[in-house]
Residue frames as qw, qx, qy, qz and C-alpha x, y, z in Angstrom:
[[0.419, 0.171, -0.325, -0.830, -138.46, -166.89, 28.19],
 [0.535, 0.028, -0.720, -0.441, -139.44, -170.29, 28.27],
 [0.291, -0.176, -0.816, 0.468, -140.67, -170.15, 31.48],
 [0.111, 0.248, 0.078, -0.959, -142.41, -166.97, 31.50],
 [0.553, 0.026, -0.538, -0.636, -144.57, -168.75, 28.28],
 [0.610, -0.328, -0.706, -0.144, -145.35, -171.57, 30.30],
 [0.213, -0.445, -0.712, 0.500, -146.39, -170.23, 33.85],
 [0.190, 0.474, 0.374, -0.774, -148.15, -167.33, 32.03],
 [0.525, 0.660, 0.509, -0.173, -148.93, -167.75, 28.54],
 [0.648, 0.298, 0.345, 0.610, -147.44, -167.39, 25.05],
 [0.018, 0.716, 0.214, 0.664, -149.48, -163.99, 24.07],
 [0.106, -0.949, -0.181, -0.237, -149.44, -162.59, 27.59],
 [0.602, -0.607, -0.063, 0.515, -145.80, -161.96, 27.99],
 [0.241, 0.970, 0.033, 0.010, -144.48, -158.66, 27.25],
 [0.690, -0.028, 0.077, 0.720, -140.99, -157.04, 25.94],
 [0.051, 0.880, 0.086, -0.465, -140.28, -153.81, 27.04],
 [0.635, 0.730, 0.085, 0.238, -139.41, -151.85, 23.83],
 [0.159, -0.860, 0.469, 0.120, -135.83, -150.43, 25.21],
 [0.672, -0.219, 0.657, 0.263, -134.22, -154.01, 24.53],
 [0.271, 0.651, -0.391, -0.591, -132.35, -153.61, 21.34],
 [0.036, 0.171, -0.925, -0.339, -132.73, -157.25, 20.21],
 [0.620, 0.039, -0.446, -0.644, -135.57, -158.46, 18.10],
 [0.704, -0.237, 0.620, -0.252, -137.28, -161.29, 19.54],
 [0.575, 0.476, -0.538, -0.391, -136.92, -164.71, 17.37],
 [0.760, -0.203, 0.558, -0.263, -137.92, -168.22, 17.87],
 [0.220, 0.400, -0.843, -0.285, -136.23, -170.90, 15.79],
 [0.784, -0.168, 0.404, -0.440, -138.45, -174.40, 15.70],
 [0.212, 0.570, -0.678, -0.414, -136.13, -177.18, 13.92],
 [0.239, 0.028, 0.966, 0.095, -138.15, -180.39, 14.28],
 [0.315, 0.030, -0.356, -0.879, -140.63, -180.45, 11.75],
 [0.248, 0.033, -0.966, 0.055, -142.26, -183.03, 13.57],
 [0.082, -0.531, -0.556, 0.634, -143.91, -180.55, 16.17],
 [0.036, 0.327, -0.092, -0.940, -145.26, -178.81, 13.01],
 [0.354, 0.483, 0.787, 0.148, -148.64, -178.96, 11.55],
 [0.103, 0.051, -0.397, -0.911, -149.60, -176.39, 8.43],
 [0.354, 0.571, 0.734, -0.097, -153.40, -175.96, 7.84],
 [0.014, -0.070, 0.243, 0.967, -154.71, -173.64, 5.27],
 [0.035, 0.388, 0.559, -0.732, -157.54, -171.33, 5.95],
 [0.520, 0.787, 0.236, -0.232, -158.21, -169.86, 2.44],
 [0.675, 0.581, 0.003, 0.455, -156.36, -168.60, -0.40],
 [0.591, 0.486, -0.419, 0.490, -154.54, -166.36, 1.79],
 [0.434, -0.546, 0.487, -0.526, -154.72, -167.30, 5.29],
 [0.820, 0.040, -0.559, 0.117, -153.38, -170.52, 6.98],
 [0.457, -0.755, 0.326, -0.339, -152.38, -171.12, 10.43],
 [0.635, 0.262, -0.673, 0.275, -149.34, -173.49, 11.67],
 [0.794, -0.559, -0.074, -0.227, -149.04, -175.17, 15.07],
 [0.292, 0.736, -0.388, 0.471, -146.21, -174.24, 16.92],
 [0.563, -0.192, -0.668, 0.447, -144.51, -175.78, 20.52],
 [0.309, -0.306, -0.481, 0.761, -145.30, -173.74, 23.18],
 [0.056, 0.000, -0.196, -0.979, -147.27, -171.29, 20.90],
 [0.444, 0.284, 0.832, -0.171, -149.92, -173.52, 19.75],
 [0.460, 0.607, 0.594, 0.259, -152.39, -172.71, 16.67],
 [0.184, -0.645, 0.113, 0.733, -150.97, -169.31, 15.01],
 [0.579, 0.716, 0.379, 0.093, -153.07, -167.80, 12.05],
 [0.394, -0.416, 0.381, 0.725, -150.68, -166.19, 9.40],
 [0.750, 0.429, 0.373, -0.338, -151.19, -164.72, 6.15],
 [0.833, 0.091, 0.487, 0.246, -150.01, -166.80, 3.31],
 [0.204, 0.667, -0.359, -0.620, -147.67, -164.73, 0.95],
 [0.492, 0.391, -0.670, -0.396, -146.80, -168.19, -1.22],
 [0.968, -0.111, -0.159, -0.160, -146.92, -171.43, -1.41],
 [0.728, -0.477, 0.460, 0.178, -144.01, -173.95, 0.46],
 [0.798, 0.483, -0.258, -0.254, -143.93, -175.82, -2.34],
 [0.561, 0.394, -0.706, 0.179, -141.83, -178.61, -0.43],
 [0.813, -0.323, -0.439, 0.204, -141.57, -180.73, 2.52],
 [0.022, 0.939, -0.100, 0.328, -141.22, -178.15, 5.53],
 [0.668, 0.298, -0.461, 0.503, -137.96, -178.59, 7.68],
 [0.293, -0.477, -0.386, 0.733, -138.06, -175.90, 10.45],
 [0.065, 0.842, 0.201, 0.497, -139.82, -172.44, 11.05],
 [0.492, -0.275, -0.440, 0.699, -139.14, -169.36, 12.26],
 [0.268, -0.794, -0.542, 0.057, -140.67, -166.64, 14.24],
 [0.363, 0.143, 0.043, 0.920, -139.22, -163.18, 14.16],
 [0.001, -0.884, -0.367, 0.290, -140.91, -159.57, 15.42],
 [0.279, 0.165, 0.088, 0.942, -139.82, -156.55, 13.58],
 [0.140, -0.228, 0.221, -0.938, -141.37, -153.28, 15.35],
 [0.539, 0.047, 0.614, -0.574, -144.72, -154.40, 15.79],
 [0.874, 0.174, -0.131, -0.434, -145.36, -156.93, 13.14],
 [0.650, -0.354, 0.660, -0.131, -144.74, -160.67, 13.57],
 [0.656, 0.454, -0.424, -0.429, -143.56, -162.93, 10.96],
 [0.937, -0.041, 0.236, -0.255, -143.26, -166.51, 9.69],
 [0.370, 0.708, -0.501, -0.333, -140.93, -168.33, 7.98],
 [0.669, -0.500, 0.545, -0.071, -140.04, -171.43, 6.99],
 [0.101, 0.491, -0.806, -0.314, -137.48, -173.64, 5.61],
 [0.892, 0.296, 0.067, -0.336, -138.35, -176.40, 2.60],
 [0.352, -0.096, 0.771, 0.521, -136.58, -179.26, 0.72],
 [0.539, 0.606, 0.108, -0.576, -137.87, -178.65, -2.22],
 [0.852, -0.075, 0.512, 0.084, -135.36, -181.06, -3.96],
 [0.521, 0.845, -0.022, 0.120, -134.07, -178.74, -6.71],
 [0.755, -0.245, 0.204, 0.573, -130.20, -179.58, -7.55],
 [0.072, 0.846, -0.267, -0.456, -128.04, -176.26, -8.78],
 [0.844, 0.532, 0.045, -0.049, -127.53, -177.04, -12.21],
 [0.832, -0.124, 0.101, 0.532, -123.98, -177.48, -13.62],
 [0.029, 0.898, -0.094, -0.428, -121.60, -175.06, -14.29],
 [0.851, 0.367, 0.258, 0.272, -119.79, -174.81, -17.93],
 [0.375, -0.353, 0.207, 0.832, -116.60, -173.58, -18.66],
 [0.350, 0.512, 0.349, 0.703, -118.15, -171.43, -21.65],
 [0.006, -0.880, -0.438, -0.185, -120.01, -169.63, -19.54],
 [0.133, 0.825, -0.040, 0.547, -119.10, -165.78, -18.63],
 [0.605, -0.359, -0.399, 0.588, -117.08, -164.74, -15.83],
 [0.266, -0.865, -0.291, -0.311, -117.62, -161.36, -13.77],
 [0.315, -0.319, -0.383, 0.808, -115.84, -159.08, -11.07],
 [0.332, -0.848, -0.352, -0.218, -117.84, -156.81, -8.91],
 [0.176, 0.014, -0.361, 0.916, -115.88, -153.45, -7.32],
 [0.354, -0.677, -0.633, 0.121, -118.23, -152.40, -4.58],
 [0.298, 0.132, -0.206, 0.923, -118.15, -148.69, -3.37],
 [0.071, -0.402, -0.520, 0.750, -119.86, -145.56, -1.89],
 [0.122, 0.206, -0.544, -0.804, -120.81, -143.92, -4.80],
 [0.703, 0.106, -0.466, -0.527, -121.93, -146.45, -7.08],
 [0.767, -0.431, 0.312, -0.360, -122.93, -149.77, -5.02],
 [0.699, -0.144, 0.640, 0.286, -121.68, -152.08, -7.39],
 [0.339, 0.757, -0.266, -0.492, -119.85, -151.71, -10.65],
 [0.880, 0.109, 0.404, 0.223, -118.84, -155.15, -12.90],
 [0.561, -0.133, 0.598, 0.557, -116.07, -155.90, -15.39],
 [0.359, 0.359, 0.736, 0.449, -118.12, -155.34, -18.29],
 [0.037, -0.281, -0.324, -0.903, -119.13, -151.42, -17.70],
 [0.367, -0.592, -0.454, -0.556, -122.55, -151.70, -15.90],
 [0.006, 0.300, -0.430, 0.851, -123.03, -149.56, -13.24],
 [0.396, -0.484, -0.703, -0.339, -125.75, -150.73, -10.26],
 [0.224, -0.123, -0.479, 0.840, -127.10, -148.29, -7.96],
 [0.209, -0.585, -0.586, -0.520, -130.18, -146.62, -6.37],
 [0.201, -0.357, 0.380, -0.830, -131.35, -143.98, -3.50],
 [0.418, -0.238, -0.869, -0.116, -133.02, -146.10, -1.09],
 [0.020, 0.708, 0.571, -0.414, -134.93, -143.05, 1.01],
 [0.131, 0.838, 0.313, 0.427, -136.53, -139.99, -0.57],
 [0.265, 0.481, -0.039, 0.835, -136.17, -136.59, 0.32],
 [0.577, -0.531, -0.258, -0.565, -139.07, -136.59, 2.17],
 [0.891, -0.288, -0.279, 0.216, -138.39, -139.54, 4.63],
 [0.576, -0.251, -0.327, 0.706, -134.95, -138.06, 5.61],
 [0.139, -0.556, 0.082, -0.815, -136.41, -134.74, 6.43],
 [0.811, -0.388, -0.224, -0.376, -139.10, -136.42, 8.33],
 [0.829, 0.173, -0.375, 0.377, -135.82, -138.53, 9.82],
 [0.272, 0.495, -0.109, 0.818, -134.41, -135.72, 10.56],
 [0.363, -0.449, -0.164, -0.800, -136.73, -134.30, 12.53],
 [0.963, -0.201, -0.182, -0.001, -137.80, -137.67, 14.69],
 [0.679, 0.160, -0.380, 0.608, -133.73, -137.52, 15.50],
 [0.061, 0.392, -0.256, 0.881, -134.14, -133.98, 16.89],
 [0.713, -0.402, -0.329, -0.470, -137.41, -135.09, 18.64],
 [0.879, -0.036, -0.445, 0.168, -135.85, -137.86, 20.03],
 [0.377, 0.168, -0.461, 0.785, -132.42, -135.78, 21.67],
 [0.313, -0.299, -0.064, -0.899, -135.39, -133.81, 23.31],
 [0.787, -0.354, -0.464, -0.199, -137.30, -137.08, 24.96],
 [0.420, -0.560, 0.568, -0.433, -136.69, -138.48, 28.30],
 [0.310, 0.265, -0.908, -0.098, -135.32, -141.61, 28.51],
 [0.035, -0.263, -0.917, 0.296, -137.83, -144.51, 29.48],
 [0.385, 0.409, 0.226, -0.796, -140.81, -142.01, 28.76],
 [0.570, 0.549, 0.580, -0.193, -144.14, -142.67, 26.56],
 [0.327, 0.903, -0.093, -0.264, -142.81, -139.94, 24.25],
 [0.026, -0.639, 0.728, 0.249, -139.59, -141.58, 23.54],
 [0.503, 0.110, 0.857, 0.028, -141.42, -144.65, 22.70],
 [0.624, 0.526, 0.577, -0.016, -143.22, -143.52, 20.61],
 [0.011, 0.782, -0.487, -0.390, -140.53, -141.38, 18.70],
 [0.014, -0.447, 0.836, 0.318, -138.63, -144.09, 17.78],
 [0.578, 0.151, 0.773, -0.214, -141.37, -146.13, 16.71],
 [0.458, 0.833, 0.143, -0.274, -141.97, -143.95, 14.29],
 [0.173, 0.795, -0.525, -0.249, -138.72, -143.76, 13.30],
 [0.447, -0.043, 0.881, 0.148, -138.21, -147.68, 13.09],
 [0.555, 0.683, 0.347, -0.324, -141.48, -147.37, 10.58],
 [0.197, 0.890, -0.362, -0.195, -139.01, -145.31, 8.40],
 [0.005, 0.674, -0.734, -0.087, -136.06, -147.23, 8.42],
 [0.642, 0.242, 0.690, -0.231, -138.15, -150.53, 8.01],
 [0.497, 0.817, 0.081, -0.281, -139.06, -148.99, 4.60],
 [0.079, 0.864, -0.481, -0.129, -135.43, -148.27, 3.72],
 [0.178, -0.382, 0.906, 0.042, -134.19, -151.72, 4.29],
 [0.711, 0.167, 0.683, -0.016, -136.75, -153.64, 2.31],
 [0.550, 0.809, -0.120, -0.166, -136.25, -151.21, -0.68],
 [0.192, -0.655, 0.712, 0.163, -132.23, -152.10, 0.21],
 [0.509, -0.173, 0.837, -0.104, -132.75, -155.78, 0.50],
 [0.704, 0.509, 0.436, -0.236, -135.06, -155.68, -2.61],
 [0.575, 0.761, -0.300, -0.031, -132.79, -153.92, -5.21],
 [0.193, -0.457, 0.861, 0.116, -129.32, -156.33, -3.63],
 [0.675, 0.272, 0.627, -0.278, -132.09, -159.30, -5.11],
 [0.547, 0.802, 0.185, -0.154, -132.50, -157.63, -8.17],
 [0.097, 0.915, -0.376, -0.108, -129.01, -156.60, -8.59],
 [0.484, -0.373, 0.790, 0.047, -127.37, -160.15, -7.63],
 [0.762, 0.453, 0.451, -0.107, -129.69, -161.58, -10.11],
 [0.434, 0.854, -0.078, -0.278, -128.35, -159.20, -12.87],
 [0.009, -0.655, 0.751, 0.076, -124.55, -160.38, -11.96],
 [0.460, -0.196, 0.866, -0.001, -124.70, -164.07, -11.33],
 [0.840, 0.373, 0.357, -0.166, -127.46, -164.92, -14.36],
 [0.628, 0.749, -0.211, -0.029, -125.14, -166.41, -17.12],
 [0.020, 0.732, -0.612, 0.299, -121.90, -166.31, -15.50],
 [0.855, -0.044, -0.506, 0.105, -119.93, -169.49, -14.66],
 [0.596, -0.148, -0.240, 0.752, -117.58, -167.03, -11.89],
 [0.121, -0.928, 0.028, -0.352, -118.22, -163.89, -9.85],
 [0.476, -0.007, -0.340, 0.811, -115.12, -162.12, -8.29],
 [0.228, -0.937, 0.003, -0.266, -115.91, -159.91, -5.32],
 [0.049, 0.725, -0.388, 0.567, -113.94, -157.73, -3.32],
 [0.622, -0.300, -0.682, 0.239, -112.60, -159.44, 0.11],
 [0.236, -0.667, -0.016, -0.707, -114.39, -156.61, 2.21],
 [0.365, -0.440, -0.715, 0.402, -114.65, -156.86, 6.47],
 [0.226, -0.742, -0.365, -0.514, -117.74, -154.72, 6.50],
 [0.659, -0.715, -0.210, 0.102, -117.39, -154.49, 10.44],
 [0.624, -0.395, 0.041, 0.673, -113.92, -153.21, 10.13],
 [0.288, 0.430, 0.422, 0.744, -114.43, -150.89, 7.77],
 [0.178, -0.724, -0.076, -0.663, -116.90, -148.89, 9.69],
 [0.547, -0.487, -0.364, 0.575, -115.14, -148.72, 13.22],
 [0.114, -0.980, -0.157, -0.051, -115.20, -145.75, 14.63],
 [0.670, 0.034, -0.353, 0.652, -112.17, -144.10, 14.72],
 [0.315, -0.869, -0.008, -0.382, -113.37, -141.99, 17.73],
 [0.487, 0.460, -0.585, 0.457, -109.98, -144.01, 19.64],
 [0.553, -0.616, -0.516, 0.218, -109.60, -143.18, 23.71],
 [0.467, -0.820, -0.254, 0.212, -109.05, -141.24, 26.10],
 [0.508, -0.575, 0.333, 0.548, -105.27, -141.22, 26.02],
 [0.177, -0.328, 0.504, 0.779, -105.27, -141.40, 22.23],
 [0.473, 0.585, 0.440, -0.490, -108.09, -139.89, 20.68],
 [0.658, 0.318, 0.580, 0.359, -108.43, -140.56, 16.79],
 [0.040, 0.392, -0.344, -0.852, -108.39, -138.30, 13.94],
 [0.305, 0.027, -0.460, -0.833, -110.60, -136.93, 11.30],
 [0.291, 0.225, 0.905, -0.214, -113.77, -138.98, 13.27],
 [0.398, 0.469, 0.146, -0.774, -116.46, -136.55, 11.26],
 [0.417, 0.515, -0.458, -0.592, -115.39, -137.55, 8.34],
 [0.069, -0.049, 0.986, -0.145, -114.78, -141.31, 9.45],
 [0.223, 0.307, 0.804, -0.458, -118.56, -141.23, 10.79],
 [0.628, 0.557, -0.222, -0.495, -120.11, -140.07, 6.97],
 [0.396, 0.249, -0.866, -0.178, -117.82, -142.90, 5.21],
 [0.126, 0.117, 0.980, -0.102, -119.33, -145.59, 7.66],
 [0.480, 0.404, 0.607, -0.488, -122.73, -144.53, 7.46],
 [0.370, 0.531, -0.492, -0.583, -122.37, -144.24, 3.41],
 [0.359, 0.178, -0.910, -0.102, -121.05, -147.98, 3.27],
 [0.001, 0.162, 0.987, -0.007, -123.68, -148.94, 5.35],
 [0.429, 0.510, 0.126, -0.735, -126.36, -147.26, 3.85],
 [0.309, 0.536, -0.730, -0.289, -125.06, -149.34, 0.81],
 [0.863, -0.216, 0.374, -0.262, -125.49, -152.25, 2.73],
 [0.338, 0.582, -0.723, -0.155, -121.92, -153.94, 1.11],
 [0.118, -0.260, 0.952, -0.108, -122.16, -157.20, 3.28],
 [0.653, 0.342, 0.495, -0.461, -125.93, -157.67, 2.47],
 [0.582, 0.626, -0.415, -0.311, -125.20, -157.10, -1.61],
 [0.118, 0.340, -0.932, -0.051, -122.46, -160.34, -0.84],
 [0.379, -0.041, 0.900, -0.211, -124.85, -162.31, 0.80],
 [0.689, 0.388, 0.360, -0.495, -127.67, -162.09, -1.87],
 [0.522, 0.506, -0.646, -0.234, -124.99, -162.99, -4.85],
 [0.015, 0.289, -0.954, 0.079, -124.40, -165.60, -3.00],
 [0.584, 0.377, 0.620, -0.364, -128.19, -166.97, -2.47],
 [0.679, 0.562, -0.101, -0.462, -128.62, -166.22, -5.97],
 [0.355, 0.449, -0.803, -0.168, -125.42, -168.20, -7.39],
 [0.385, 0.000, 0.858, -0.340, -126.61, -171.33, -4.60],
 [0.647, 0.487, 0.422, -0.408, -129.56, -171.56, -7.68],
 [0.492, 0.791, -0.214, -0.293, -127.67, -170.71, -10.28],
 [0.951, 0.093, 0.129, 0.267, -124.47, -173.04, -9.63],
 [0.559, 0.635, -0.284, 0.451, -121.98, -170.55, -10.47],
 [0.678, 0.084, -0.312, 0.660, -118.98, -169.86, -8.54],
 [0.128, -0.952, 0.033, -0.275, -118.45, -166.76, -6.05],
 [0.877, -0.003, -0.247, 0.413, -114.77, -165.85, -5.11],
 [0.625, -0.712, -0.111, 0.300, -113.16, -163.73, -2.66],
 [0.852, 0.073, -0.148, 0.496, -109.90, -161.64, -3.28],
 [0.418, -0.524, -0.189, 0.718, -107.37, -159.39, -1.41],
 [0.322, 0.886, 0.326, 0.070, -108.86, -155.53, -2.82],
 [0.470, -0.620, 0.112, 0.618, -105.29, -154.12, -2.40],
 [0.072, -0.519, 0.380, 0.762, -104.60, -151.89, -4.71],
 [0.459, 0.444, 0.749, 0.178, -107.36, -152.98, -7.23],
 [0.243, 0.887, 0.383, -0.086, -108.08, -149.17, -8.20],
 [0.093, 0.896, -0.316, -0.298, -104.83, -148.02, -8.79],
 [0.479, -0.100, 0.708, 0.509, -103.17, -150.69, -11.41],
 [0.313, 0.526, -0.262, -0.746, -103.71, -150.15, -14.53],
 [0.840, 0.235, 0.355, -0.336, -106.11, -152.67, -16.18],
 [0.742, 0.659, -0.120, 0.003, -103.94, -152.63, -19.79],
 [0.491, 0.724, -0.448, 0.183, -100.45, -152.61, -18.52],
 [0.711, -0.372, -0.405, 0.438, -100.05, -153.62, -14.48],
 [0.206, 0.562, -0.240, 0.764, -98.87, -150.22, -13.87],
 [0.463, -0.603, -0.637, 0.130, -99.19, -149.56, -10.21],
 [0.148, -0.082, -0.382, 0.909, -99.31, -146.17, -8.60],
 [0.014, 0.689, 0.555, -0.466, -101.55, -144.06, -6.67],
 [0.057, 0.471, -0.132, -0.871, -101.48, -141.42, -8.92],
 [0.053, -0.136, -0.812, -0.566, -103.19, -143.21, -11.88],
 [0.090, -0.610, -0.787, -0.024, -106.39, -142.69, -10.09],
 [0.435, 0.127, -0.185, 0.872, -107.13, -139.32, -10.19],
 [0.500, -0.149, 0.252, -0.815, -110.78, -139.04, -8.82],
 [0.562, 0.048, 0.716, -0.411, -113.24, -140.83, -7.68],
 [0.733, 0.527, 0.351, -0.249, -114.23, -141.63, -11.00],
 [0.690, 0.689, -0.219, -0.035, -111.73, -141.00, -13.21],
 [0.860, -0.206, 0.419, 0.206, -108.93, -143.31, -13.64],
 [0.568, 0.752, -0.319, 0.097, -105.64, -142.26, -16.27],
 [0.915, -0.242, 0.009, 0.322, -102.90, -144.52, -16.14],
 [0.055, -0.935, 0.261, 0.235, -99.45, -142.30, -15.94],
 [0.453, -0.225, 0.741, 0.442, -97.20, -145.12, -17.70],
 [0.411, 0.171, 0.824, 0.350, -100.00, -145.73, -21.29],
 [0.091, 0.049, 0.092, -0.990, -102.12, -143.54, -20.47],
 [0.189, -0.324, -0.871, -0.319, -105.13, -145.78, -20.51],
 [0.284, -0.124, 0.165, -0.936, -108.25, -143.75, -19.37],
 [0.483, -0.242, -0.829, -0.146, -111.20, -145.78, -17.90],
 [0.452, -0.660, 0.152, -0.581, -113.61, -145.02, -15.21],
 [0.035, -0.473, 0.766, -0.434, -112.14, -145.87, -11.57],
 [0.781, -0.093, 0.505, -0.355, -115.10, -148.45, -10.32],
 [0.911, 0.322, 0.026, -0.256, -115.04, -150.23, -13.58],
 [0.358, 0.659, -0.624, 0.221, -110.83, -150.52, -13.58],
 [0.297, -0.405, 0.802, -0.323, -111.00, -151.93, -10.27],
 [0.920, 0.058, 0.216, -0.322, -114.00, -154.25, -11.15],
 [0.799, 0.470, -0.373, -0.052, -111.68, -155.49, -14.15],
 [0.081, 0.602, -0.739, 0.290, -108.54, -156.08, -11.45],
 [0.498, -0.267, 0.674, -0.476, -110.27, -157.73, -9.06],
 [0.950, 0.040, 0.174, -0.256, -111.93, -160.15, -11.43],
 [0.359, 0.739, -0.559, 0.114, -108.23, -160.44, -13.00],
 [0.003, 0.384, -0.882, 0.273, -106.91, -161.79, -9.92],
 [0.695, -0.051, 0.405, -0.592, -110.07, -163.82, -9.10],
 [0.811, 0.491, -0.213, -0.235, -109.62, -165.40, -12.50],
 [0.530, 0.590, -0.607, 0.045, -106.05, -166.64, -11.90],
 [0.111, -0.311, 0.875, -0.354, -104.90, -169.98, -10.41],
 [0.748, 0.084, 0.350, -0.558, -108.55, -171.80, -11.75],
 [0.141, 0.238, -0.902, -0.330, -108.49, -174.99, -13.16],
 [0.623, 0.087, -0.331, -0.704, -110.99, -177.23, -14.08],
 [0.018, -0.267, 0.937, -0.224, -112.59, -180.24, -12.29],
 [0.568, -0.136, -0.571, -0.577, -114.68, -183.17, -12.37],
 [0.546, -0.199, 0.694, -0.424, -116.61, -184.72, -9.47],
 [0.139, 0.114, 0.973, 0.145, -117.42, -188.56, -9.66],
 [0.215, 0.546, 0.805, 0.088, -120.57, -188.39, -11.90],
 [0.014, 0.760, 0.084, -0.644, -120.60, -184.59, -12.40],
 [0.719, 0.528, 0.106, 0.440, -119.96, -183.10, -15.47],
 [0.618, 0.035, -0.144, 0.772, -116.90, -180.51, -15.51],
 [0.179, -0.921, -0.331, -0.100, -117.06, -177.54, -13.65],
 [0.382, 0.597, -0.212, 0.673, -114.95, -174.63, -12.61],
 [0.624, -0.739, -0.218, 0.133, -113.32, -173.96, -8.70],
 [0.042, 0.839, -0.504, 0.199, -110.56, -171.74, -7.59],
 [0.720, -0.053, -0.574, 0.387, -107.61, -173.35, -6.08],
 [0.177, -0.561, 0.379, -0.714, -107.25, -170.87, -3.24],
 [0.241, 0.142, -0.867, 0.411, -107.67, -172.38, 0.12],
 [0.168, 0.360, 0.678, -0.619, -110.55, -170.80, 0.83],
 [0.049, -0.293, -0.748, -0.594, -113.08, -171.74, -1.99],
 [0.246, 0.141, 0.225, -0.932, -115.82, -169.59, -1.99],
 [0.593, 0.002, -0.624, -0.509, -118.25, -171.43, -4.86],
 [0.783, -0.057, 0.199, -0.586, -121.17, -173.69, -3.73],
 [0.963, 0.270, -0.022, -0.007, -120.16, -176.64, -6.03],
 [0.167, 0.730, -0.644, 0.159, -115.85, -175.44, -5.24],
 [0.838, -0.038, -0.511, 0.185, -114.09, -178.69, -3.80],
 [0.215, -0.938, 0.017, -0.272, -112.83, -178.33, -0.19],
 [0.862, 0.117, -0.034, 0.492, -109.33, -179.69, -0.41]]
């Protein structure tokens, strides 16, 4: 690539559109960067190999710029770039509130405390239209003008879908982490979760239909995005974010410890067969999981800090956690 730009020219190499990876240009010395600004919302930055590249200006920096980067998504190009801005994550106090967050298919994310967060993130419309554009598609020739321009369309779509995603995990992380000295999530491996179990040859899997709805559910959901924005959000906030093993979080029983599978007896409804405590199933597990998240914390001061709260687990999850 970085030959191609320099024996023909930044703007006049092409990527054919079959290559499934986004282009993306990282530029980490901020040295080789100069920022000018054009108007109120146009500004252009000077880039290695790029030179002078007009952009328009969604915000200010508001800090001292570190590195940009350069990214394509279908056919629009974007900026970005990292600031010190010099803002220290406030402390965390033991009064404040502590949280657990059960994640699911359903409902995206359900907390300790009852509140349910969740939202359709295409219309009716769109996946008809989807729909359609899929059937379009099986119907193309590969490498053809028509199959380009299928799925262009259909990137267009699904472009849509993931900033509506990416907007309401923002909105939603905010809701959990403001206040809260501790959030307990679920230790999830998104990527293992939605393997296919389509198997081989010699031993072909079982129930794959049903397999291939559950993954595309959970990642429609977008479970490993939802972690990563609690976590940007708490990096501001200072609070804690901790990790633990989801075994059997939905079938104990929140009031006694019972454990059995039977206590859960839909997706939603949750009656314990030892107390009989009744309690919806996302909001039982939220309460386990923040249960076990909660136990084994103790309180600690860094040299000049004031006192703050870290798990002891080995693998501290918190921004401000020690890493002993």
């Amino acid at each position: 690539m970085d030959r191609a730009c320099r024996r023909h020219g930044t703007f006049r190499v092409r990527w054919k559109s079959k290559q499934r990876w986004q282009p993306s240009f990282r530029f980490p010395d901020p040295r080789h960067l100069s920022i000018e600004r054009l108007g109120r919302k146009r500004a252009r930055v000077r880039l290695p190999k790029f030179g002078w590249v007009t952009f328009r200006w969604s915000r200010p920096l508001g800090g001292a710029v570190k590195s940009a980067t350069v990214t394509r998504d279908g056919k629009h190009w974007y900026v970005s770039f990292l600031v010190e801005d010099g803002v220290k994550p406030p402390a965390v106090s033991l009064e404040r509130g502590r949280r657990g967050v059960d994640r699911g298919v359903v409902t995206l994310a359900a907390t300790s405390d009852g509140q349910f967060l969740d939202r359709s993130f295409v219309s009716p419309g769109e996946a008809a239209r989807y729909r359609r554009l899929q059937q379009q598609l099986a119907r193309t020739r590969k490498g053809s003008e028509r199959r380009r321009a299928c799925r262009a369309k259909m990137r267009v779509i699904m472009r849509r879908v993931r900033d509506r995603r990416q907007d309401f995990h923002a909105q939603s992380a905010r809701q959990i982490v403001d206040g809260n000295a501790l959030v307990v999530l679920e230790d999830l491996n998104t990527a293992a979760v939605t393997a296919t179990a389509r198997g081989s040859v010699a031993e072909p899997g079982v129930r794959i239909r049903q397999k291939s709805g559950l993954n595309r559910a959970i990642l429609d959901k977008g479970w490993h995005s939802f972690e990563l924005a609690v976590r940007n959000c708490a990096r501001r906030t200072g609070a804690a974010v901790r990790t633990v093993n989801p075994a059997h979080t939905s079938t104990t029983c929140p009031a006694c410890g019972h454990v059995h599978p039977d206590n859960r007896k839909s997706q939603a409804r949750f009656v314990c067969t030892a107390c009989g405590h009744k309690e919806h199933a996302d909001t039982v597990g939220a309460k386990n999981t923040l249960a076990r998240g909660h136990a084994g914390h103790w309180a600690w001061r860094p040299r000049r800090q004031p006192v703050r709260e870290a798990p002891t687990s080995v693998k501290p999850q918190g921004i401000n956690a020690p890493t002993a």
